[in-house]
C-alpha positions in Angstrom: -70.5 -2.2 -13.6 -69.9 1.6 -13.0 -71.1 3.2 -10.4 -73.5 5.5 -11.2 -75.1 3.1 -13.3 -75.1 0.2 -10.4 -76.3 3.0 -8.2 -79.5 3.5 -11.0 -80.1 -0.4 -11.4 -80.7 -0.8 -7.2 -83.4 2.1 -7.7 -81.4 4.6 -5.9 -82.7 8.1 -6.1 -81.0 10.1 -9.0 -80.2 13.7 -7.3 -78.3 11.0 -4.6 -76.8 9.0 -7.2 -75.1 11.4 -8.5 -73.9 13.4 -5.4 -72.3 10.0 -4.5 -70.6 10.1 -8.1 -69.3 13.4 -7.3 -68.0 12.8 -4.0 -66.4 9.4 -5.5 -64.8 11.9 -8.0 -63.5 13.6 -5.2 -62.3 10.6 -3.3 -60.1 9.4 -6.6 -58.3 13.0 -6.3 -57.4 12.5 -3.0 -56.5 9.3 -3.4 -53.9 10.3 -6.1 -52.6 13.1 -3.3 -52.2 10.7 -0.8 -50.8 8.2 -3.0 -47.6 11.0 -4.6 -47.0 11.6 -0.2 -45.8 15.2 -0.8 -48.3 16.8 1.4 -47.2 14.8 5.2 -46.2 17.6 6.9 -48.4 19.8 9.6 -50.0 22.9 7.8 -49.2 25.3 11.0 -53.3 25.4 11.8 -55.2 23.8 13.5 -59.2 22.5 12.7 -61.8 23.2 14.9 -61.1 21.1 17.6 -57.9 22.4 18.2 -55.5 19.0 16.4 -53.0 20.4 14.0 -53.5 20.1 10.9 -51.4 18.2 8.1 -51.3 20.0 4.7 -52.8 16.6 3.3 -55.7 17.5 5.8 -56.3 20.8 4.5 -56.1 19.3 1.0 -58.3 16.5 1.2 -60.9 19.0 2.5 -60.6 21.4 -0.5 -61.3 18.6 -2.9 -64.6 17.9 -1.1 -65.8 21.1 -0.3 -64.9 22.6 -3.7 -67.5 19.5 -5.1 -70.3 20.8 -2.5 -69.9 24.4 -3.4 -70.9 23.5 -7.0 -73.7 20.9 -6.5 -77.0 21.9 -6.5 -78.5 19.9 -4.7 -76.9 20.3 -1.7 -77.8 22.8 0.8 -75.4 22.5 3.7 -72.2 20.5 4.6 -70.0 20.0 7.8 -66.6 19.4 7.8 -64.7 18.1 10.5 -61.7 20.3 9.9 -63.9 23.6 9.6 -65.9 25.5 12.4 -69.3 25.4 11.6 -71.9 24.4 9.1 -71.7 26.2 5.9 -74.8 26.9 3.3 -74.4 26.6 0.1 -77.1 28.8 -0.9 -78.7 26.1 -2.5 -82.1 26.0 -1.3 -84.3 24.2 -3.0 -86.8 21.7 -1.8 -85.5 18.1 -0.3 -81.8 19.4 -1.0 -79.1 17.2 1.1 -76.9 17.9 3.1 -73.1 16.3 3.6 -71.4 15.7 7.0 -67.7 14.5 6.3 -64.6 13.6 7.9 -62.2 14.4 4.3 -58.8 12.1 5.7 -59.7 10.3 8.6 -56.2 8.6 10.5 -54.4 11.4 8.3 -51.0 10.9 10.8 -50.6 7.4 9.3 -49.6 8.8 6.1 -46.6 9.1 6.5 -45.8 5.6 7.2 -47.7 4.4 5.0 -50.7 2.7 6.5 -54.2 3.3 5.2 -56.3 5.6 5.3 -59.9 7.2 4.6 -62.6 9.5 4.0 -66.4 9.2 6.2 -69.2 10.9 4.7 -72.9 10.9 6.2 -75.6 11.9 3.7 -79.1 13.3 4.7 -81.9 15.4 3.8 -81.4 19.0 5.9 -80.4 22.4 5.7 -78.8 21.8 9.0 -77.8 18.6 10.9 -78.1 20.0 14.2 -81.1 17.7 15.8 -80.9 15.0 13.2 -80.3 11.4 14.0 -78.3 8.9 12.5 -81.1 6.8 11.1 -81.9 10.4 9.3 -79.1 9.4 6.7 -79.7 9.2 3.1 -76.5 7.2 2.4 -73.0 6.8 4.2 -69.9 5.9 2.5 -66.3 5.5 3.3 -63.5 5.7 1.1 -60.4 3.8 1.4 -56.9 4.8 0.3 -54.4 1.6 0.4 -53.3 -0.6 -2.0 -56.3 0.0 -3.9 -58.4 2.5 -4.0 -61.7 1.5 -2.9 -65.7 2.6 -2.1 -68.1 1.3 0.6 -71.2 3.0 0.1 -74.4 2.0 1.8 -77.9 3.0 0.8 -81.4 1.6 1.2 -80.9 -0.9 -1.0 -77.6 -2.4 0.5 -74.3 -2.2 1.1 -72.1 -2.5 -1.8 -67.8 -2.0 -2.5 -66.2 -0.3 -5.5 -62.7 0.1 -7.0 -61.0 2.3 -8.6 -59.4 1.1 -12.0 -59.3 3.1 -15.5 -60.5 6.3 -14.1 -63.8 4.6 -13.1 -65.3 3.4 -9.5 -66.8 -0.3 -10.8 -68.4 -2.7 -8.5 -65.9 -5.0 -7.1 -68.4 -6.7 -4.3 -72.7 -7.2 -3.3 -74.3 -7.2 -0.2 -72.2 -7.1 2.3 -73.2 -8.9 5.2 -71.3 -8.8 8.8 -72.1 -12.2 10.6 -73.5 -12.6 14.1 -70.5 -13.7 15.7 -66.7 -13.4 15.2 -63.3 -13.3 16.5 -62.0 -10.5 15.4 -61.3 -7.3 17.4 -59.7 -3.9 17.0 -59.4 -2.3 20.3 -59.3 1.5 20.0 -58.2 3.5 23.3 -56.9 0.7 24.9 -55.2 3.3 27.9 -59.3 3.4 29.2 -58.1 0.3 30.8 -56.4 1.8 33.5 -59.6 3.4 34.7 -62.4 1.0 33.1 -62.5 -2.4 35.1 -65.0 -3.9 32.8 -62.6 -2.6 29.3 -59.8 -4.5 30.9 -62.1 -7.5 31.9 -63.2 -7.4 27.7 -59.7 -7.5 26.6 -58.6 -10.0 28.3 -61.6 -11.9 27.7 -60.4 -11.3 24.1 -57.2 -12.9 24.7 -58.5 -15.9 27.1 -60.7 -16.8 23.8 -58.1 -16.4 21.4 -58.9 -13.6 19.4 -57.1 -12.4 16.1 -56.4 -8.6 16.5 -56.3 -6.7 13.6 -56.0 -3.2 14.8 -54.2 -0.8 12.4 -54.8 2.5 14.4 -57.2 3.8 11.7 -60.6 3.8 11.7 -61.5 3.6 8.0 -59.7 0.6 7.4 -60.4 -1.3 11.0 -64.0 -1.2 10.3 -63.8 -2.0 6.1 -62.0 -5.1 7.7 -64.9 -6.5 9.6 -67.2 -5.7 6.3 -64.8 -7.6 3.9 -64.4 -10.2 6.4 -67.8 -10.3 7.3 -66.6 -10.4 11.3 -65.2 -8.6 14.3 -65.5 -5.8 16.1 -64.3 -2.1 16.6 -64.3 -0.4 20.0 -63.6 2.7 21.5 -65.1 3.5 24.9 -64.3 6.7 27.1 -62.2 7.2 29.7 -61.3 9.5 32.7 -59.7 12.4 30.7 -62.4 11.9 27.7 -65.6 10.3 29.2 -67.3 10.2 25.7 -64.2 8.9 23.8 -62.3 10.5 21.0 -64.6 10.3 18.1 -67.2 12.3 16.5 -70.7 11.3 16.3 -71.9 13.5 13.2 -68.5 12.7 11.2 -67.5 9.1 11.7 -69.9 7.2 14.4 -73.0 8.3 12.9 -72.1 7.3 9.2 -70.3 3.8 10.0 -73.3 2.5 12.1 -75.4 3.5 9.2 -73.2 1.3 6.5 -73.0 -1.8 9.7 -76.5 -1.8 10.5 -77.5 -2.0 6.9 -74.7 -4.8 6.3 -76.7 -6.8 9.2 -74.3 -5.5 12.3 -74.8 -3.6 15.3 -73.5 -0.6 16.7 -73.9 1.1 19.8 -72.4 3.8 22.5 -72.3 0.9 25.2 -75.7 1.2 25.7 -77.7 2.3 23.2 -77.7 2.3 19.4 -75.6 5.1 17.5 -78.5 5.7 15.1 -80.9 7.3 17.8 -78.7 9.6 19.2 -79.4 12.9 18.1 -76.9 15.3 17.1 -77.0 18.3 19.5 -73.7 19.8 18.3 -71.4 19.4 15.4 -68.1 18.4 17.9 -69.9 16.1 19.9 -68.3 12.7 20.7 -69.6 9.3 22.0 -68.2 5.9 22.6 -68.5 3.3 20.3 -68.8 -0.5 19.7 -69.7 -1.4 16.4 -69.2 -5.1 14.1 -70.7 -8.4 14.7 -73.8 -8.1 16.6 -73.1 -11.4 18.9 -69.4 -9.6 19.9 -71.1 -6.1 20.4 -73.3 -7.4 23.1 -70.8 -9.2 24.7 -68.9 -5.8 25.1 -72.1 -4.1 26.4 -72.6 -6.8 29.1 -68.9 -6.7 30.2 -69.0 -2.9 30.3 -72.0 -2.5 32.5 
């Protein structure tokens, strides 16, 4: 089944259905950028937070915002390579607005790992105050051997692939389990000056543990969904206290899509979700996949 039509049998709203059609449009044309590799090297710029840019950055982000510009029913969007907010000038009632990360773990590129695109829906004309439980929809887009769709709603968490020019549901209901072996330690220098990170990974070790840690975020965390198990970190440390990662562009959206596939994900000490967003570079910690394995990194870290 397509994906604008699965989208219509679970009941989803039709203004979001089709914004997540359109940004899955999107997707497919930056998957077929990614996949012809002509676009690895930096750009000379830099995005907001002061990384350099690749030209496959600066790309992916055209695709996406060129989509928003049109759409109609969106009002305002945030990219994590641009500044600050920008208004579409669409103002009508209830329209949403789209926080996005366009090619997250863009420097594996050029080795060819995978890589992805994070995108946070919600009803605002700006996200500054919003939380992440205020999200419409999340979705992450994954760009490896296959191109493939994660996209979480109220009505569950479902995968697509792209085949034929078409996203078509590949998988239903994704559901991380309570418990589960599996871990992907991001930041793993924070254990020169966190005790109780070292203590967890070798705790991970002593309990024999599968790592599966590719260095990207994207496909680290689509992992645990398709397995069903494991767990992601990324804590602070003594240079970055509140880690490396964005709250608004890539923590906020995938604890949306693993809390509604039955995980848990939280800063070390509170849940993503209720954190609000007080500015559009703000970063946080995070420890996100099987609930059982997220608390055990919460009690360790204490």
């Amino acid at each position: 089944m397509e994906l604008l039509e699965h989208l219509k049998q679970l009941g989803v709203e039709e203004r979001l259905s089709v914004l997540i059609s359109k940004l899955a449009d999107a997707c497919a044309d930056i998957s077929c950028v990614v996949e012809a590799g002509k676009m690895c090297d930096k750009a000379g710029t830099c995005n907001t937070f002061g990384e350099e840019q690749l030209a496959l950055d600066v790309a992916s982000d055209r695709l996406i915002s060129s989509v928003l510009d049109k759409c109609e029913d969106v009002a305002v969007y945030a990219s994590e390579e641009l500044e600050e907010e920008v208004k579409t000038g669409h103002d009508a009632q209830d329209n949403f607005g789209v926080a996005y990360d366009p090619l997250d773990g863009s420097s594996l590129v050029n080795v060819n790992l995978a890589v992805g695109s994070i995108f946070g829906i919600y009803k605002c004309d700006s996200f500054i105050g919003k939380k992440g439980d205020d999200q419409e929809c999340a979705m992450i887009a994954i760009y490896g051997p296959r191109t493939t769709i994660v996209c979480a709603t109220k009505a569950g968490v479902h995968e697509y692939t792209f085949c034929d020019s078409k996203f078509n549901l590949t998988k239903e209901n994704l559901q991380i389990e309570k418990e589960g072996k599996t871990f992907a330690p991001g930041n793993l220098r924070a254990c020169l000056y966190n005790p109780g990170y070292r203590n967890l990974f070798n705790y991970w070790l002593d309990n024999q543990y599968t790592l599966r840690y590719s260095g990207g975020m994207v496909p680290d965390i689509n992992h645990i969904l398709l397995k069903g198990k494991g767990l992601f970190t990324y804590p602070g440390y003594k240079d970055m206290p509140d880690g490396k990662l964005r709250l608004l562009y890539e923590c906020a959206p995938m604890a949306y899509i693993v809390e509604h596939a039955g995980g848990r994900a939280t800063d070390g000490k509170i849940r993503l979700l209720e954190k609000a967003i007080e500015s559009l570079s703000q970063r946080t910690p995070i420890f996100i996949g099987s609930e059982t394995e997220v608390m055990t990194a919460e009690e360790m870290l204490k």
